[in-house]
mmCIF file of the C-alpha atoms, coordinates in Angstrom:
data_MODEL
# 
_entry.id   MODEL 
# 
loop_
_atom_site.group_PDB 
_atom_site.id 
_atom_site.type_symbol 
_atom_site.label_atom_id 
_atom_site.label_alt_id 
_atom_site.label_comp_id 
_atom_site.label_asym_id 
_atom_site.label_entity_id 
_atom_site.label_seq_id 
_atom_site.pdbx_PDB_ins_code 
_atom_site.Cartn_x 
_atom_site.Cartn_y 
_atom_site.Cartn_z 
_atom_site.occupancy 
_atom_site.B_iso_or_equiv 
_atom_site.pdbx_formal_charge 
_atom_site.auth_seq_id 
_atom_site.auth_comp_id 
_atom_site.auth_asym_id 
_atom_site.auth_atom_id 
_atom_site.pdbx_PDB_model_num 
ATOM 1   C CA . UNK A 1 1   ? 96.690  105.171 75.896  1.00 0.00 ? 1   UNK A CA 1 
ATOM 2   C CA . UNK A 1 2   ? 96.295  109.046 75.455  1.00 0.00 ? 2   UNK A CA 1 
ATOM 3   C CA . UNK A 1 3   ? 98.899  110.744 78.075  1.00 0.00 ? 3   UNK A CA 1 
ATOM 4   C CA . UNK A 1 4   ? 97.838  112.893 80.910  1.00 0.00 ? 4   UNK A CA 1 
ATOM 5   C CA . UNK A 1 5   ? 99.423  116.391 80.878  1.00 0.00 ? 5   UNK A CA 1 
ATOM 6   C CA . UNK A 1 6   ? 97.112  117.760 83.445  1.00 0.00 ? 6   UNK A CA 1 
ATOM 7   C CA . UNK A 1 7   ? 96.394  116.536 87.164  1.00 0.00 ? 7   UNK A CA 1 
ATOM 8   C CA . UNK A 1 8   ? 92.734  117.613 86.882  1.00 0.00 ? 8   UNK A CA 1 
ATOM 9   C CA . UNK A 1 9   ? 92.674  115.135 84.010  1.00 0.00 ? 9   UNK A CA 1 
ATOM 10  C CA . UNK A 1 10  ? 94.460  112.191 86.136  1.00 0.00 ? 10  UNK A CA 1 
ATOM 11  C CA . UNK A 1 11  ? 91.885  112.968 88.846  1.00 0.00 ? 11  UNK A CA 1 
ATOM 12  C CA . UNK A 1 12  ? 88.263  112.636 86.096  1.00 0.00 ? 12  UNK A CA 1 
ATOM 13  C CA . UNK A 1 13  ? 90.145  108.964 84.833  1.00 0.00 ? 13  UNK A CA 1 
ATOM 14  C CA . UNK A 1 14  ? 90.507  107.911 88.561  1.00 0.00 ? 14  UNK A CA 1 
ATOM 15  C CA . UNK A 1 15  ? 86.852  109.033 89.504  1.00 0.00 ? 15  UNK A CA 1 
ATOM 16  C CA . UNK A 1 16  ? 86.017  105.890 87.815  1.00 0.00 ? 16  UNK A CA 1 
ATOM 17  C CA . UNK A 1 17  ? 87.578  103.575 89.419  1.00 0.00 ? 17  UNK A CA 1 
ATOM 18  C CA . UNK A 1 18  ? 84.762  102.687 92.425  1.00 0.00 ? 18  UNK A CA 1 
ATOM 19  C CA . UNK A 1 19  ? 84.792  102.448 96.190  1.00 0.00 ? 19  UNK A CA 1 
ATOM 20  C CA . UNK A 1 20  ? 85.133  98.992  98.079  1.00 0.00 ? 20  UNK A CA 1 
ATOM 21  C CA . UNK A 1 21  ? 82.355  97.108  96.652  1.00 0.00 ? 21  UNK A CA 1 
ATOM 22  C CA . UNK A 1 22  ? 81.315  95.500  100.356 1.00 0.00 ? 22  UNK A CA 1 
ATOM 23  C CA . UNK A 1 23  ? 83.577  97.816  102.955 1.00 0.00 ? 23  UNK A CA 1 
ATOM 24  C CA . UNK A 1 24  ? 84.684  95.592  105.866 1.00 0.00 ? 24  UNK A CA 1 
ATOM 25  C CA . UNK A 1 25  ? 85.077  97.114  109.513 1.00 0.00 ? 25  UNK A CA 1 
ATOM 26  C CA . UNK A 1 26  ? 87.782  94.926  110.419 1.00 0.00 ? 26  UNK A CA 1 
ATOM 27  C CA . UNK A 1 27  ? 90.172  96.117  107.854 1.00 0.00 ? 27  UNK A CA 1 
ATOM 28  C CA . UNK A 1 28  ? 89.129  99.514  108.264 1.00 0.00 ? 28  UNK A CA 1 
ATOM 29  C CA . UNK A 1 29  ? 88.275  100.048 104.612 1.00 0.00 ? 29  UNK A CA 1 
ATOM 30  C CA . UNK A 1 30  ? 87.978  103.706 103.200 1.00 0.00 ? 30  UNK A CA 1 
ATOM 31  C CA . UNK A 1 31  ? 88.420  104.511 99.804  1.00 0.00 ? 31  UNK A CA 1 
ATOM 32  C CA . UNK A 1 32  ? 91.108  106.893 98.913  1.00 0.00 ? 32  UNK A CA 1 
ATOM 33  C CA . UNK A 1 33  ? 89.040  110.220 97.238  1.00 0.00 ? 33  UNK A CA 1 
ATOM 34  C CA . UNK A 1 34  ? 90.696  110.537 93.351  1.00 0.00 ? 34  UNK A CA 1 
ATOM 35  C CA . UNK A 1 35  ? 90.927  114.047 94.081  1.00 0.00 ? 35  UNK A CA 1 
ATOM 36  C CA . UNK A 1 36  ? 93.405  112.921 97.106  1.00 0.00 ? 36  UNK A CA 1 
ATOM 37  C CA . UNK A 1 37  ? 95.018  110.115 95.140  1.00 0.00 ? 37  UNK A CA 1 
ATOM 38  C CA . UNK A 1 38  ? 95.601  112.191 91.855  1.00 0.00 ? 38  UNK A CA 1 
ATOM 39  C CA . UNK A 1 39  ? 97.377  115.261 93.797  1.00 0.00 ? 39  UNK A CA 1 
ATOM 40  C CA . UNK A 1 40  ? 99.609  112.609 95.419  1.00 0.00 ? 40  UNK A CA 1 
ATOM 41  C CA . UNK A 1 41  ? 100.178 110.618 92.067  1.00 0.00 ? 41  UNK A CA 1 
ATOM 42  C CA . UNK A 1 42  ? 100.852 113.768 90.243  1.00 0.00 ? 42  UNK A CA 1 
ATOM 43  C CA . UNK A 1 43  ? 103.551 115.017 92.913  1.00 0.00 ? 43  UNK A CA 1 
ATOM 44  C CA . UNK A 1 44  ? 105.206 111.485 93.041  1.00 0.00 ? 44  UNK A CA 1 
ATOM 45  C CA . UNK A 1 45  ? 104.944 112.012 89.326  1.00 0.00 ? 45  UNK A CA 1 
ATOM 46  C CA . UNK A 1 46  ? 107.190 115.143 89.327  1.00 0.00 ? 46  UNK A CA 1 
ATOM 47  C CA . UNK A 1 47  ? 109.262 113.696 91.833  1.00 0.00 ? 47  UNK A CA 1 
ATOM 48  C CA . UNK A 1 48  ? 110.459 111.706 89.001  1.00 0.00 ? 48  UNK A CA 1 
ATOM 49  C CA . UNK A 1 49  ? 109.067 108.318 91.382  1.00 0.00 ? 49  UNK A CA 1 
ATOM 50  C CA . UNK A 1 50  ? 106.428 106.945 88.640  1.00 0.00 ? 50  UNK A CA 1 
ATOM 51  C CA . UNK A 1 51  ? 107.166 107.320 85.401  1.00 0.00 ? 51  UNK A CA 1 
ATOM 52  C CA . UNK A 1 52  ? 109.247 103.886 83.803  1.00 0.00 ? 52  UNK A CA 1 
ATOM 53  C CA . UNK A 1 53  ? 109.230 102.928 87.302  1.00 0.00 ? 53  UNK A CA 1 
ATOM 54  C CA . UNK A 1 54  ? 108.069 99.436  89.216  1.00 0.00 ? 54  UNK A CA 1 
ATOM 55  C CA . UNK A 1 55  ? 105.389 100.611 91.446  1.00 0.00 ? 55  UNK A CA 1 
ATOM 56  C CA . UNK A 1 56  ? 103.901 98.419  94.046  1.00 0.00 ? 56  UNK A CA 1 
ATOM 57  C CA . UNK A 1 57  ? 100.594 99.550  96.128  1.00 0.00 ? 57  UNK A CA 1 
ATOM 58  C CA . UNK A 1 58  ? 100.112 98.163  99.059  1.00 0.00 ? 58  UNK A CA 1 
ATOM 59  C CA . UNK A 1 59  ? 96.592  97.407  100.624 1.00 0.00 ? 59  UNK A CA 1 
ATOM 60  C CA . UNK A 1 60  ? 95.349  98.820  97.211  1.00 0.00 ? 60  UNK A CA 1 
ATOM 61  C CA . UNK A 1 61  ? 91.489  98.319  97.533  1.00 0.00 ? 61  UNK A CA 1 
ATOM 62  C CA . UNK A 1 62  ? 89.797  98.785  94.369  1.00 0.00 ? 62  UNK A CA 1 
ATOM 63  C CA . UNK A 1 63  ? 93.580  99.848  92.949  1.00 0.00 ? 63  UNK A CA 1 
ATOM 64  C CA . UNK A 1 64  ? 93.105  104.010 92.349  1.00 0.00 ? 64  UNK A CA 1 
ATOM 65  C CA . UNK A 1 65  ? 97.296  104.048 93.404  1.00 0.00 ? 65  UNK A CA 1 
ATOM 66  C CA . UNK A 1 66  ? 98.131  101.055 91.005  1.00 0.00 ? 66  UNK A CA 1 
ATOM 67  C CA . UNK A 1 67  ? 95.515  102.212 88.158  1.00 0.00 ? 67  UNK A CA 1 
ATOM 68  C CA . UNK A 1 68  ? 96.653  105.625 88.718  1.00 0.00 ? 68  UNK A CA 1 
ATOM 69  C CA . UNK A 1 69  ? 100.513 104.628 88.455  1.00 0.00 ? 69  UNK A CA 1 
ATOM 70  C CA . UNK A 1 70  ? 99.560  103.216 85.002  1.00 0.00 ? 70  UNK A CA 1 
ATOM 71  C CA . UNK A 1 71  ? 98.068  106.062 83.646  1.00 0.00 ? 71  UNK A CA 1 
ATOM 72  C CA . UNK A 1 72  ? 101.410 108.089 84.390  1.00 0.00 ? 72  UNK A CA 1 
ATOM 73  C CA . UNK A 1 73  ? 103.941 105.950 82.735  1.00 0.00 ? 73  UNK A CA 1 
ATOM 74  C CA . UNK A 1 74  ? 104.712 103.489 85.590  1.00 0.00 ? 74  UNK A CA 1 
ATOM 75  C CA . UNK A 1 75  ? 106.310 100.274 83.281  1.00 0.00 ? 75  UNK A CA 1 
ATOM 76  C CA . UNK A 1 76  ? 104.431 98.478  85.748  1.00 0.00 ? 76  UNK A CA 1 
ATOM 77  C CA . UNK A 1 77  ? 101.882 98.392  88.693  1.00 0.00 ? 77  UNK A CA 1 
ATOM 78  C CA . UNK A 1 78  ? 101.123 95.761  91.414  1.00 0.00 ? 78  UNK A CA 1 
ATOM 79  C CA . UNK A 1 79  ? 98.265  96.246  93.708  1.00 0.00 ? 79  UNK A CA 1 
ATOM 80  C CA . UNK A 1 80  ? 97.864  93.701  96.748  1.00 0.00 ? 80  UNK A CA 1 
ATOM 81  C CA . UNK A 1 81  ? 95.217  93.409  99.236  1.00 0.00 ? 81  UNK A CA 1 
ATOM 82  C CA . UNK A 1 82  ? 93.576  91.064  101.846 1.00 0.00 ? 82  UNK A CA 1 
ATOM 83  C CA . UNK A 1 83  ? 90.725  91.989  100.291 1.00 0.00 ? 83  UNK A CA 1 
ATOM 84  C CA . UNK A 1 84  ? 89.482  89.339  97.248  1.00 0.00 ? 84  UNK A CA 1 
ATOM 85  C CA . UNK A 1 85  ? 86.103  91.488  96.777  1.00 0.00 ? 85  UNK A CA 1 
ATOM 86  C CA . UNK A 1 86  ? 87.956  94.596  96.262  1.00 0.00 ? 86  UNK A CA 1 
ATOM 87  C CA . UNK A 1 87  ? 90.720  92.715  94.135  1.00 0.00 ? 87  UNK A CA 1 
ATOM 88  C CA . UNK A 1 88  ? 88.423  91.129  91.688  1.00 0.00 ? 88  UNK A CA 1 
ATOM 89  C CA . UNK A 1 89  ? 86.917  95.019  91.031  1.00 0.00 ? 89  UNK A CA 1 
ATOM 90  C CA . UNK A 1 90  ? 90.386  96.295  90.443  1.00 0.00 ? 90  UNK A CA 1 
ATOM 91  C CA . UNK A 1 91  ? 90.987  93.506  87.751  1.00 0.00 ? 91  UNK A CA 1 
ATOM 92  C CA . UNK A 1 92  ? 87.661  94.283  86.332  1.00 0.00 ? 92  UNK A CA 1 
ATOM 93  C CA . UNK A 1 93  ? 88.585  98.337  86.292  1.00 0.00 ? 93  UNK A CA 1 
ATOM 94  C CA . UNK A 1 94  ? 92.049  97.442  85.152  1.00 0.00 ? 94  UNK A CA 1 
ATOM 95  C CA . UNK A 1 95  ? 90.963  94.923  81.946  1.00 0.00 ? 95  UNK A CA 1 
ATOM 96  C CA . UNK A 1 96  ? 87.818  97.275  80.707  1.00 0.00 ? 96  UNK A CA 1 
ATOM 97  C CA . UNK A 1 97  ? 90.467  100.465 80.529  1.00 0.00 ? 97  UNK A CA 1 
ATOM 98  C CA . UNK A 1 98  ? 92.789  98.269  78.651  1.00 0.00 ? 98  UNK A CA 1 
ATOM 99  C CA . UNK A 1 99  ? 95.980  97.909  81.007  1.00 0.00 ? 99  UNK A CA 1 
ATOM 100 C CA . UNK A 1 100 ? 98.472  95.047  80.591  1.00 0.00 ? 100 UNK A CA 1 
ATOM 101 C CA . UNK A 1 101 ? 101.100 96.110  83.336  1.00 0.00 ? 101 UNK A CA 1 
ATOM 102 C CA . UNK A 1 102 ? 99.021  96.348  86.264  1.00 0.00 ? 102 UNK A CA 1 
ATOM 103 C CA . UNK A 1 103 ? 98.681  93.570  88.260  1.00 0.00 ? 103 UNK A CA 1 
ATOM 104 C CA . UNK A 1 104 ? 96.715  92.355  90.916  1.00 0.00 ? 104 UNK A CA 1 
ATOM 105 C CA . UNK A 1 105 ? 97.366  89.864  94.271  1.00 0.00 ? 105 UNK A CA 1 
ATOM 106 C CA . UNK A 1 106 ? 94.960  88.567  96.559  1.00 0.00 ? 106 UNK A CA 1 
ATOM 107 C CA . UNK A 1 107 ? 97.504  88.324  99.690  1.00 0.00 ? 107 UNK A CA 1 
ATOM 108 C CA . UNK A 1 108 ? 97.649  89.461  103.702 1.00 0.00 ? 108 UNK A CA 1 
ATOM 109 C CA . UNK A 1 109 ? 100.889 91.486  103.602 1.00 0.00 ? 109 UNK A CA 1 
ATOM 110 C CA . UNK A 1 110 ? 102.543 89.266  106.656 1.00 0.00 ? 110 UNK A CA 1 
ATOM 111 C CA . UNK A 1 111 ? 102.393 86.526  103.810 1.00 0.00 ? 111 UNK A CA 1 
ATOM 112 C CA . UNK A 1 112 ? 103.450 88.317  100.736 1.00 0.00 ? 112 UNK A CA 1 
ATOM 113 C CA . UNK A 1 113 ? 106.032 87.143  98.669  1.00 0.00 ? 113 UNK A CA 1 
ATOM 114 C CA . UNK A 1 114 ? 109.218 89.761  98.532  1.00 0.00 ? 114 UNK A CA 1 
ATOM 115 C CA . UNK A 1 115 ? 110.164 88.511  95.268  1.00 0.00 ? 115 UNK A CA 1 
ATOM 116 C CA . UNK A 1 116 ? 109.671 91.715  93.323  1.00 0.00 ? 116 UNK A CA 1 
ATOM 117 C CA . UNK A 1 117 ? 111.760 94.270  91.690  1.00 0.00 ? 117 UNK A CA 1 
ATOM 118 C CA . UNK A 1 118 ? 109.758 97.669  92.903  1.00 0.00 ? 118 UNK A CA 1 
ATOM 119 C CA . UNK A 1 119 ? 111.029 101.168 92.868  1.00 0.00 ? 119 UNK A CA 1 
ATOM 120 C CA . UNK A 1 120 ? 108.149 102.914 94.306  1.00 0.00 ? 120 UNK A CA 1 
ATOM 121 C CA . UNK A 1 121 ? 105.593 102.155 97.057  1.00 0.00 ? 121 UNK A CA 1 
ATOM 122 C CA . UNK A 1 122 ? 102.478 103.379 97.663  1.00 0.00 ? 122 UNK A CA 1 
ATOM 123 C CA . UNK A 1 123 ? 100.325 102.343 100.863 1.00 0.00 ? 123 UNK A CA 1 
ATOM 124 C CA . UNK A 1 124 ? 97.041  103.663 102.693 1.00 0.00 ? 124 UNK A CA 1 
ATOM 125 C CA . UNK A 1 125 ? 97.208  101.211 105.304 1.00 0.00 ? 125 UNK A CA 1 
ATOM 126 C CA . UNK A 1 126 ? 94.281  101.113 107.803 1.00 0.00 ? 126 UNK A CA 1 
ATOM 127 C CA . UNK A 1 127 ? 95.431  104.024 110.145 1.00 0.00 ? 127 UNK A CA 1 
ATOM 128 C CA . UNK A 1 128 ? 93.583  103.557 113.287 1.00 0.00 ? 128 UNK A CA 1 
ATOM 129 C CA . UNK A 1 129 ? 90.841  106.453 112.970 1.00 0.00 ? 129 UNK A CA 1 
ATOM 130 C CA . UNK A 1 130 ? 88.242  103.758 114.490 1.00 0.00 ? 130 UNK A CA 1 
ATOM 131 C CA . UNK A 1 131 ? 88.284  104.103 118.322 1.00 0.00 ? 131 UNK A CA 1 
ATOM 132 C CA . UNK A 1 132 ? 88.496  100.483 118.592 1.00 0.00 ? 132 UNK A CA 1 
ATOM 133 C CA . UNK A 1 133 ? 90.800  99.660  115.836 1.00 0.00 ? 133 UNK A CA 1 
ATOM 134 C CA . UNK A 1 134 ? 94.233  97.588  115.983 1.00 0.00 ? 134 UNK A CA 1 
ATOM 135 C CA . UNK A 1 135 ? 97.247  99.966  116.920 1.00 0.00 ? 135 UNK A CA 1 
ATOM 136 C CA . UNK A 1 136 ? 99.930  100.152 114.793 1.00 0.00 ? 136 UNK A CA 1 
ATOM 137 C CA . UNK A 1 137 ? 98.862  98.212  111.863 1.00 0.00 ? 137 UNK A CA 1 
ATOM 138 C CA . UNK A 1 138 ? 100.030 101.133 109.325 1.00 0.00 ? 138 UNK A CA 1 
ATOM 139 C CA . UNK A 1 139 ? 103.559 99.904  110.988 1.00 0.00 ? 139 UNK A CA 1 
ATOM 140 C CA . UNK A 1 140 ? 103.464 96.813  109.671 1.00 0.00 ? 140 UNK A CA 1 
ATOM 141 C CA . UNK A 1 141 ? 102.710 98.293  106.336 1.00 0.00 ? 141 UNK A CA 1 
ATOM 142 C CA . UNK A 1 142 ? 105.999 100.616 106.432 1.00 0.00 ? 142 UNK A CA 1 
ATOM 143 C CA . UNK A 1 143 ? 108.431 97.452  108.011 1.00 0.00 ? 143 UNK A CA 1 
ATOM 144 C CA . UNK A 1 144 ? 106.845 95.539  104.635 1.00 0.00 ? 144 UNK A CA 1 
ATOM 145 C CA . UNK A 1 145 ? 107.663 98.540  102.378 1.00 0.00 ? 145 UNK A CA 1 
ATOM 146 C CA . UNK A 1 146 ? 111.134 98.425  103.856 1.00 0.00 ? 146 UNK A CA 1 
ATOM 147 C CA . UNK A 1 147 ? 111.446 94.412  103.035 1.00 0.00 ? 147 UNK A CA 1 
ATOM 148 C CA . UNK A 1 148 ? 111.083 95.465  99.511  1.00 0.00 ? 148 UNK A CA 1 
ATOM 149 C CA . UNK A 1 149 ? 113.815 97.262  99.136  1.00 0.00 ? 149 UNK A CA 1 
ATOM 150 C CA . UNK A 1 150 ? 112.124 99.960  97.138  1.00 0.00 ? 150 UNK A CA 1 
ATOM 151 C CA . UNK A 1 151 ? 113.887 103.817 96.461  1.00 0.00 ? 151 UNK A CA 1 
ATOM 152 C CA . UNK A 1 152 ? 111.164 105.229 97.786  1.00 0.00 ? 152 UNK A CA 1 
ATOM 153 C CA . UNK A 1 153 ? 107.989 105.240 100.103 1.00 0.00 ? 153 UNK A CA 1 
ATOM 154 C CA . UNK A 1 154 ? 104.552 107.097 99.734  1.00 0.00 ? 154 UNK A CA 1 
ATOM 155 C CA . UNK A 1 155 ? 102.765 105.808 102.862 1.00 0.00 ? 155 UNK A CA 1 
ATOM 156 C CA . UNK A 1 156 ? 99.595  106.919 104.660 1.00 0.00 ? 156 UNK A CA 1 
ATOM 157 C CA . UNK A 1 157 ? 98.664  108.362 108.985 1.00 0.00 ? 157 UNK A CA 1 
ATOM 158 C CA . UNK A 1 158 ? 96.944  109.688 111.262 1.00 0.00 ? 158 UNK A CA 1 
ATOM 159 C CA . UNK A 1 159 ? 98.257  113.260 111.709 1.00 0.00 ? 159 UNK A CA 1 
ATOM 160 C CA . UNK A 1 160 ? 97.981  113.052 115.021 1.00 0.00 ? 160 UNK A CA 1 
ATOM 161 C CA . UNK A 1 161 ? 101.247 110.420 115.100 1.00 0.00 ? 161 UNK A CA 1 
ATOM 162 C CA . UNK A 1 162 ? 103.633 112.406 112.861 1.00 0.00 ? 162 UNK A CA 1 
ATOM 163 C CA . UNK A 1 163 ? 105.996 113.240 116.304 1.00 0.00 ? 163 UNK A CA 1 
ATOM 164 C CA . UNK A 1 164 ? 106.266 109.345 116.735 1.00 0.00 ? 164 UNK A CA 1 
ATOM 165 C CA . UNK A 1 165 ? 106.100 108.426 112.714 1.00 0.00 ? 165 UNK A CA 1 
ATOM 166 C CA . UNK A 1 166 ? 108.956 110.911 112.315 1.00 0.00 ? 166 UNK A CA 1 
ATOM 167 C CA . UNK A 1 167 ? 110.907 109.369 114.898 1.00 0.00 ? 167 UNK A CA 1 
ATOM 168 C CA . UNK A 1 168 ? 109.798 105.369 113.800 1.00 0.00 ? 168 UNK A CA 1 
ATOM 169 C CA . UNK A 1 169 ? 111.213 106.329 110.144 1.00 0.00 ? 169 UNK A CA 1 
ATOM 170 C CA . UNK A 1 170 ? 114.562 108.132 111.050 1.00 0.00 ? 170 UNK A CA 1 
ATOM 171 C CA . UNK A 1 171 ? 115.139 104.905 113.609 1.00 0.00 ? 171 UNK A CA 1 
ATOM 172 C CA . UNK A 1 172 ? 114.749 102.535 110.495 1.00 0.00 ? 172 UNK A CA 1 
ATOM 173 C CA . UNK A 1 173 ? 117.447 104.439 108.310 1.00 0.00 ? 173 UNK A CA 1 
ATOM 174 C CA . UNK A 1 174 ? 114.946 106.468 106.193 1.00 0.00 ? 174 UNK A CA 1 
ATOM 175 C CA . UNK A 1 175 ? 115.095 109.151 104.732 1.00 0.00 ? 175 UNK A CA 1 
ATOM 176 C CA . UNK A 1 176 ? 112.032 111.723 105.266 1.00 0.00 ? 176 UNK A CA 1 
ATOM 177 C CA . UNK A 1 177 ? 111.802 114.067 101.930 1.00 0.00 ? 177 UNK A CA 1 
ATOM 178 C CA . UNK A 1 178 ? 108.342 115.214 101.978 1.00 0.00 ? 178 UNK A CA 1 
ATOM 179 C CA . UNK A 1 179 ? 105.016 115.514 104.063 1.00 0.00 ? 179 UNK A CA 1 
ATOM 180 C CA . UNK A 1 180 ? 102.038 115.653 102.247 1.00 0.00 ? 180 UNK A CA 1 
ATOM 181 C CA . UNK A 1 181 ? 98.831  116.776 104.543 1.00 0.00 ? 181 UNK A CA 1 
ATOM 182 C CA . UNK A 1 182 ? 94.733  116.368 103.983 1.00 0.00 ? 182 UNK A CA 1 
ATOM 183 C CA . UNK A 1 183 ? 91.660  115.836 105.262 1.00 0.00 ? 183 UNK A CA 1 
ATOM 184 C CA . UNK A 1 184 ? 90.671  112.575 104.501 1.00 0.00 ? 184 UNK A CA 1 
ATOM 185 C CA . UNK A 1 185 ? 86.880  112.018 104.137 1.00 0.00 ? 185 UNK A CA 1 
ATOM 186 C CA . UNK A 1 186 ? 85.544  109.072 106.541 1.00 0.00 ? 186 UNK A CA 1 
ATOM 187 C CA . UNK A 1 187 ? 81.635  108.307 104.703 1.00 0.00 ? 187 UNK A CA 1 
ATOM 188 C CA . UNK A 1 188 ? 78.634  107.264 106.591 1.00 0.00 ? 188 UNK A CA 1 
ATOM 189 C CA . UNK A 1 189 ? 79.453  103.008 105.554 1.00 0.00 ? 189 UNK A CA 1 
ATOM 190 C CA . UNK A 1 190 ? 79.305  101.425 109.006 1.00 0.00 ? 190 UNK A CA 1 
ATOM 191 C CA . UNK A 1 191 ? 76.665  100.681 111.460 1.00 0.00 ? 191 UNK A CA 1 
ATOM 192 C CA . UNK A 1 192 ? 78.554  102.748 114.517 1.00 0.00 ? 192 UNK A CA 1 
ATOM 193 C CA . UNK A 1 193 ? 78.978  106.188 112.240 1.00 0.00 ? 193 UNK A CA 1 
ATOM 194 C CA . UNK A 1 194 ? 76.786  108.490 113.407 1.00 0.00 ? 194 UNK A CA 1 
ATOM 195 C CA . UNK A 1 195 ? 78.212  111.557 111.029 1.00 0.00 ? 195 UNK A CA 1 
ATOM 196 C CA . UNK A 1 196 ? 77.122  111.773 107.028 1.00 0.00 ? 196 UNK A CA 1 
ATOM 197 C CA . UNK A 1 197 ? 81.150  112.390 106.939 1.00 0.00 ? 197 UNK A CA 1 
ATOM 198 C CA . UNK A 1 198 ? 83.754  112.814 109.043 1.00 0.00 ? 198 UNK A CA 1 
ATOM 199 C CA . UNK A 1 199 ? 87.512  114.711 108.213 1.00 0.00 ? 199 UNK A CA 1 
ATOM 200 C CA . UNK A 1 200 ? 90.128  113.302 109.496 1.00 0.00 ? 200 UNK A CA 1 
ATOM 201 C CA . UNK A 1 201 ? 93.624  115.092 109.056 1.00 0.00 ? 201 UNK A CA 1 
ATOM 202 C CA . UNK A 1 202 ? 95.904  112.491 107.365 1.00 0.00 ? 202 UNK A CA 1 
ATOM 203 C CA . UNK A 1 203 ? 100.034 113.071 106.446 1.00 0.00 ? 203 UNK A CA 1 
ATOM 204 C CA . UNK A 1 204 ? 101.602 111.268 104.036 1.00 0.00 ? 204 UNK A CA 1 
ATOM 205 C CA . UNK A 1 205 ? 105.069 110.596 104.151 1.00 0.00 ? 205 UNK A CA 1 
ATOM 206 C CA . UNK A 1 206 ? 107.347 110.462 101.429 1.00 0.00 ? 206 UNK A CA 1 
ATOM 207 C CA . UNK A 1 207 ? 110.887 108.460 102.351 1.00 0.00 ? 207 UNK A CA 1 
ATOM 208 C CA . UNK A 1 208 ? 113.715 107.490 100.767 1.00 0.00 ? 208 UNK A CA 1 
ATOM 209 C CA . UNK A 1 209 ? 115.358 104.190 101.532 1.00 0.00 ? 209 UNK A CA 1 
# 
C-alpha cells in the first residue's frame, strides 16, 4: 500500500468510503465528511497516536476512522457498530482496498467485549443534535473508551456541552490535550429535516488516560 505524505491525499482515499447505506433515526446516523475525518486522522497522525498503533473506532459506521487509521500505519484497526448494514459496507470497503488489519464487529457498545489491546480511540457517538434524541448517549461512548484502557481518546460533541464535557473528563482522571472544532454537516436524510443541510458546531476532544 503506497504511503500517504499529504492530508489532501488521505482525504481523496477516504472520499470513497460511502455514507450509511440505510441511515437510521434512532441511532442518529450521520456520516463523518472525509474532509473532517482526514484533518482529524492526520493531526492524531502527528500526534504520534496512529502510526504502529492499536486503534479502535467506536460506533464506526461505514469505518472512514478505522479505514482511515489503516491507511496511516495503524498495525491494526477495529471498527464496531450497532449497525450490521453499515458494518457489512465497511467489510466490503475494507476487502476491495486490500486491508488485512482492519477489522470489523457487529456489537451495541453496552455489550462489547473489553478484551482488546487498543492504544488509540476514535468515536463519533450520536451527539444529541436531534431535538428529540437520547441525552447523554456520547457519555456512554467516553465511560466505554475509558474501560479500554487506551493512551488516548479522540471522541466527538455538541459544542454547545464543552463547559460540562470539560468538567465530565477532568472528574474521570483524564487528561484534556487538545480541542479540535468544526462544523459538522447534518444532510437532508430524514423525514423531519426541513433544511438541504444544516451546520452544527462540533468539538472534538483529544484525552489522555
Amino acid at each position: 500500500m503506497k504511503k500517504i505524505t499529504r492530508k489532501k491525499h488521505l482525504e481523496m482515499r477516504l472520499q470513497n468510503i460511502p455514507s450509511h447505506p440505510k441511515p437510521k433515526v434512532g441511532l442518529e446516523q450521520y456520516t463523518t465528511p472525509s474532509i473532517i475525518a482526514s484533518d482529524l486522522i492526520w493531526n492524531a497522525f502527528g500526534l504520534g497516536d496512529i502510526e504502529n498503533k492499536n486503534v479502535m473506532d467506536l460506533g464506526c459506521g461505514t469505518g472512514i476512522f478505522t479505514i482511515g487509521s489503516v491507511l496511516m500505519g495503524a498495525n491494526s484497526s477495529v471498527g464496531v457498530d450497532i449497525d450490521e448494514d453499515s458494518i457489512i459496507l465497511a467489510r466490503e470497503v475494507s476487502n476491495k482496498l486490500n486491508i488485512d488489519n482492519a477489522r470489523f464487529i457487529v456489537s451495541d457498545i453496552d455489550c462489547f467485549n473489553e478484551g482488546f489491546d487498543v492504544n488509540t480511540v476514535f468515536q463519533n457517538p450520536p451527539f444529541g443534535s436531534q431535538r428529540n434524541a437520547e441525552k447523554g448517549q456520547d457519555l456512554k461512548f467516553v465511560d466505554k473508551a475509558i474501560g479500554l484502557d487506551p493512551d488516548v481518546i479522540y471522541s466527538f460533541h455538541m459544542a454547545s456541552t464543552e463547559e460540562f464535557l470539560l468538567k465530565y473528563y477532568q472528574d474521570n482522571d483524564l487528561e484534556i490535550t487538545h480541542l479540535f472544532r468544526y462544523k459538522f454537516p447534518i444532510p437532508k436524510i430524514y423525514e423531519f429535516h426541513n433544511k438541504e443541510q444544516q451546520l452544527v458546531n462540533v468539538i472534538v476532544i483529544r484525552a489522555m488516560l
